[in-house]
N, C-alpha and C positions, 0 to 999 in steps of 0.2 A: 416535452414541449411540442405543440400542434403547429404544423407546417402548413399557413392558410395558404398559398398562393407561390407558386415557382415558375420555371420554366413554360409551362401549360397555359403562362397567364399572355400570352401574344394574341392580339386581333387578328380578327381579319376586317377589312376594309373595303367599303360600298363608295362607289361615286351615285349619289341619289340627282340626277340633271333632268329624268323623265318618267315617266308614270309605269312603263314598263319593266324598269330596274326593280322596283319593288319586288315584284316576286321572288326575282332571286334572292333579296334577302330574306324573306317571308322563307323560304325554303332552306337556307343556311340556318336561319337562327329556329326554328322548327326542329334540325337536325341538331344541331347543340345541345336544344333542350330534351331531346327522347336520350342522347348520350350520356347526359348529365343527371337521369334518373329519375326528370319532371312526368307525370301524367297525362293524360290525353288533357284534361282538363287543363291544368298550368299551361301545356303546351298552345295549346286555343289561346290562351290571354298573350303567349309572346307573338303569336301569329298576328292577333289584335294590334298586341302596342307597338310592334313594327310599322305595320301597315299606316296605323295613325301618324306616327312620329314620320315619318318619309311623304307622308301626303302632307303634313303640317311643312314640309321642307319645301316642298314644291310650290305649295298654296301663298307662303308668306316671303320667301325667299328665289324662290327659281331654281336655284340647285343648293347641295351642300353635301356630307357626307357621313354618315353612320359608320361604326364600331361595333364587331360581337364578338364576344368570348366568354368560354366556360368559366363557371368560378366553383370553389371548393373551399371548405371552411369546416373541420372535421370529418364527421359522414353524411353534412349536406352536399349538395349540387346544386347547382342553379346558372342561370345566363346574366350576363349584363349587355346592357341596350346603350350605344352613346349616338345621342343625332346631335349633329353639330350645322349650323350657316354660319352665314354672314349677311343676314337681311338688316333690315330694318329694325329688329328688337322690338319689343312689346313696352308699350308705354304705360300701361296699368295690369301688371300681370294680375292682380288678386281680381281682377274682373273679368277679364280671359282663361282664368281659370273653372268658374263658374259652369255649367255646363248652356249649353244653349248662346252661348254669346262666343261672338267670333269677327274681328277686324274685317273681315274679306266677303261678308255676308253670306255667309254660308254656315248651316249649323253646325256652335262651335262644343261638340262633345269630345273633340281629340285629346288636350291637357286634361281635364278632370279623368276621361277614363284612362288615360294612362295611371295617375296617379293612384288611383283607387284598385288596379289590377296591382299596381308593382310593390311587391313587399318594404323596394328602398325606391325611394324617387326623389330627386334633385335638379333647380332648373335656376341657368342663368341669362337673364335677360336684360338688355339698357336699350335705351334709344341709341341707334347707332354703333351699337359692340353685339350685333345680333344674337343667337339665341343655341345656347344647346342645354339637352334633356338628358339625366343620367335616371336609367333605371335597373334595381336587380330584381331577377323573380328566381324563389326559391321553393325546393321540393320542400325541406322541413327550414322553415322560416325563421323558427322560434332558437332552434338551436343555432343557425348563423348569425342572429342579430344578436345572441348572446356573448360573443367574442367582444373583449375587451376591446380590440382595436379595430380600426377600419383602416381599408391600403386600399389605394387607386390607386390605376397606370393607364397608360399608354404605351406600346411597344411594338412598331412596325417597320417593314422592312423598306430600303431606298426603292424607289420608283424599278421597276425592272426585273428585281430579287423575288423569290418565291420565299426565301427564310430571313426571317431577323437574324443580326451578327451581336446583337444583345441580348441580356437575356436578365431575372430579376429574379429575388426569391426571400419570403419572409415567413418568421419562423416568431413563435410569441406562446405565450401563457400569460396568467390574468395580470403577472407585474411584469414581464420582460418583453422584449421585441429584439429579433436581430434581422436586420435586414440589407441587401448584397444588389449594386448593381454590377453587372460588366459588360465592357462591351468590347467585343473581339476586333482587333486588330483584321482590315479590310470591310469584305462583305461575304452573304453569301453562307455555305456550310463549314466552308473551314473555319471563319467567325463563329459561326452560332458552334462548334463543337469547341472552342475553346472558353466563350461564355460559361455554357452550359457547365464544361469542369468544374468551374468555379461554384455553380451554382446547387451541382451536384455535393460538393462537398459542403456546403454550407448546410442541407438538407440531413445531411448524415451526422453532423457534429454544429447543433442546432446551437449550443451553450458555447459557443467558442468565441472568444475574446477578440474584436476587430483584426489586434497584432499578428495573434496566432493564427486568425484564416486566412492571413495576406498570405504568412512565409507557407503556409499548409498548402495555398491554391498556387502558389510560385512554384512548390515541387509538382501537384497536380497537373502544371500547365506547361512543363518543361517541351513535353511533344506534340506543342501546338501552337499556333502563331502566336500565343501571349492575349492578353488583354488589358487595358485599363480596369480596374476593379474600386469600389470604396465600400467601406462596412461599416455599420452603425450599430451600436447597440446599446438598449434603452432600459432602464430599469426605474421604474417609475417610485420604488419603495423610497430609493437611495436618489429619486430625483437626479438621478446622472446621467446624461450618454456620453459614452465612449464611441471617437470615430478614428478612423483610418485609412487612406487612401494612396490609389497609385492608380498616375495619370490624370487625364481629364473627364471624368467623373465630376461634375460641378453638384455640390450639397451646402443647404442653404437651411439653417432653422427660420422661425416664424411664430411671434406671440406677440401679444398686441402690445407687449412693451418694445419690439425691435427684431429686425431682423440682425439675424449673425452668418458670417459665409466662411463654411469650413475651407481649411487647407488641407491641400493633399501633396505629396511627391513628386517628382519627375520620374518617367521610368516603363518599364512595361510588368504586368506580370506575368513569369513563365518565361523570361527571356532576358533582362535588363534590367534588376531592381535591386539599388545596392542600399535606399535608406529606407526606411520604416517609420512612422512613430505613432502613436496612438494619444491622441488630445481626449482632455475628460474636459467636460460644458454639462450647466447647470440644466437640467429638464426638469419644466413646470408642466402642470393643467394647463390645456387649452394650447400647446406646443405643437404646433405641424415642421415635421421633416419633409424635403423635397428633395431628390437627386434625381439627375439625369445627367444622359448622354450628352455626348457634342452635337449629336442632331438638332439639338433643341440650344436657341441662340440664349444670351447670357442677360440678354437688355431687357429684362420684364420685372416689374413690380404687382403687389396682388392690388396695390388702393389702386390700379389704375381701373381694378373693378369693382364698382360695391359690392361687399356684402359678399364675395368667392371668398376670402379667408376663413368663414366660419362655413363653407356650402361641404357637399360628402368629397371627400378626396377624389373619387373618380371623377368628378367635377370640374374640382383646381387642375386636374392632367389634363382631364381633355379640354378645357378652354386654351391652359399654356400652349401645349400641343398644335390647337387649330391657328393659334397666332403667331408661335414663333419657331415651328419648327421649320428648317434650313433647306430640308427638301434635295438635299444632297449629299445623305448619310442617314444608315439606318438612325430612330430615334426611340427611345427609352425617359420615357418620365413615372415616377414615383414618388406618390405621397402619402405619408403614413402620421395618423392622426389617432389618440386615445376616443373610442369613442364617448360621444356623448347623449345623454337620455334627454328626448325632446318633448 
């Protein structure tokens, strides 16, 4: 089983308020992509599509805030780009896309060329629910986009903290998916090393049953502040997933017939977990999983925005993320979606 994305998958985070800011990210996400294995050349276009998407922030909104981090998907590499506001939103995106046309009178080449550099490109925009742009750029393109699955996240640390106390990790082949969030009890390193146990283990024993990697990461986590944990796993052959949880871990499925909202336990893991149980639920085509942390508030629906329930997972997190996360605990969102051919 191929382990796209774990621990490694945390942002880091740009406040974009002035024109200056940009180069530091121009320079972060540069560095991402030479670690990540991109060429001088790929590395130009994320140099490019930052600079565009941060000036598109400035230009239409005033301020907002970008996301980078490495991604991995067998032996590719690659970066993912997230700009997020809260402007005014685009009232005719498919004309604002076009090259040469631009709200602000100013030539509008910034959307087209993003899309046309980024191997994955995603954008959500309304009047009034302003605007954010998911891009990935990949060294071998062909072999990441051929994974079954696609997982977005979001996962950063409270205001003040240098490390997430969360932490996520998903494991899949072309019928299965397992995938793990947690989130440590406080903030900080002693958090993020009790996450990470969990996460660690999920990584090593990829095929492991919701049940089995709760009690598995309960003995892993005995010497550590505990965590909240919830585990899913999907099996698309047998249309079933199996989840399991403990704590407050909120997981939600989504298909355009309804949504359903998993239950989880009372308890910690690693410390206080005396009940278990593992629910089996019907998984269809066209199914998105969501779980997150407590960071991120409970009150959110997707119809409150067109057209995000079908958009790329890194998408759905980072729109939730910019709207309803609490701002007073690290946050953790995960969405994990079968891909689909456009």
């Amino acid at each position: 089983m191929e382990t796209l994305l774990s621990t490694g998958g945390r942002q880091q985070s740009f406040a974009i308020d002035e024109a200056s800011q940009i180069a530091s990210v121009r320079r972060s996400g540069s560095e991402i992509a030479r670690k990540q294995g991109l060429d001088e050349t790929l590395t130009g276009k994320v140099a490019i599509a930052i600079t565009e998407a941060a000036t598109n922030i400035l230009k239409h909104a005033g301020h907002g805030e970008m996301l980078l981090r490495p991604l991995a998907c067998g032996d590719a590499g690659g970066i993912e780009i997230i700009a997020m506001d809260k402007g005014a939103g685009i009232v005719n995106l498919g004309l604002n896309m076009q090259d040469g046309v631009s709200s602000s009178g100013t030539y509008g080449v910034g959307l087209g060329a993003m899309r046309r550099m980024a191997d994955e490109f995603d954008i959500f925009t309304a009047p009034g629910l302003g605007t954010v742009v998911y891009m990935a750029l990949w060294n071998r393109a062909q072999d990441a986009l051929a994974s079954t699955w696609q997982a977005g996240s979001v996962c950063l640390p409270i205001e003040g903290e240098d490390v997430c106390g969360d932490a996520w990790a998903v494991a899949s082949d072309a019928t299965t998916a397992t995938v793990m969030v947690a989130d440590g009890l406080g903030h900080g390193f002693l958090a993020a090393q009790a996450s990470e146990a969990a996460t660690v283990y999920l990584s090593s024993y990829p095929d492991a049953m919701p049940e089995t990697a709760l009690w598995e990461s309960h003995a892993a986590l005995r010497s550590t502040r505990g965590a909240a944990i919830a585990v899913a796993r999907i099996d698309t052959l047998a249309e079933e997933m199996r989840f399991c949880g403990i704590g407050n871990i909120a997981a939600s499925t989504h298909h355009y017939s309804g949504r359903r909202q998993l239950v989880s336990h009372n308890g910690i893991v690693g410390s206080n977990m005396r009940k278990v149980q593992e629910f089996a639920f019907e998984w269809l085509p066209g199914t998105s999983l969501i779980m997150h942390s407590d960071g991120l508030g409970t009150r959110w629906q997707l119809d409150q925005y067109p057209g995000l329930a079908l958009a790329h997972p890194g998408l759905v997190a980072a729109v939730l993320y910019r709207d309803f996360a609490r701002g007073r605990d690290d946050v953790t969102v995960l969405v994990l979606r079968e891909r689909t051919l456009h």
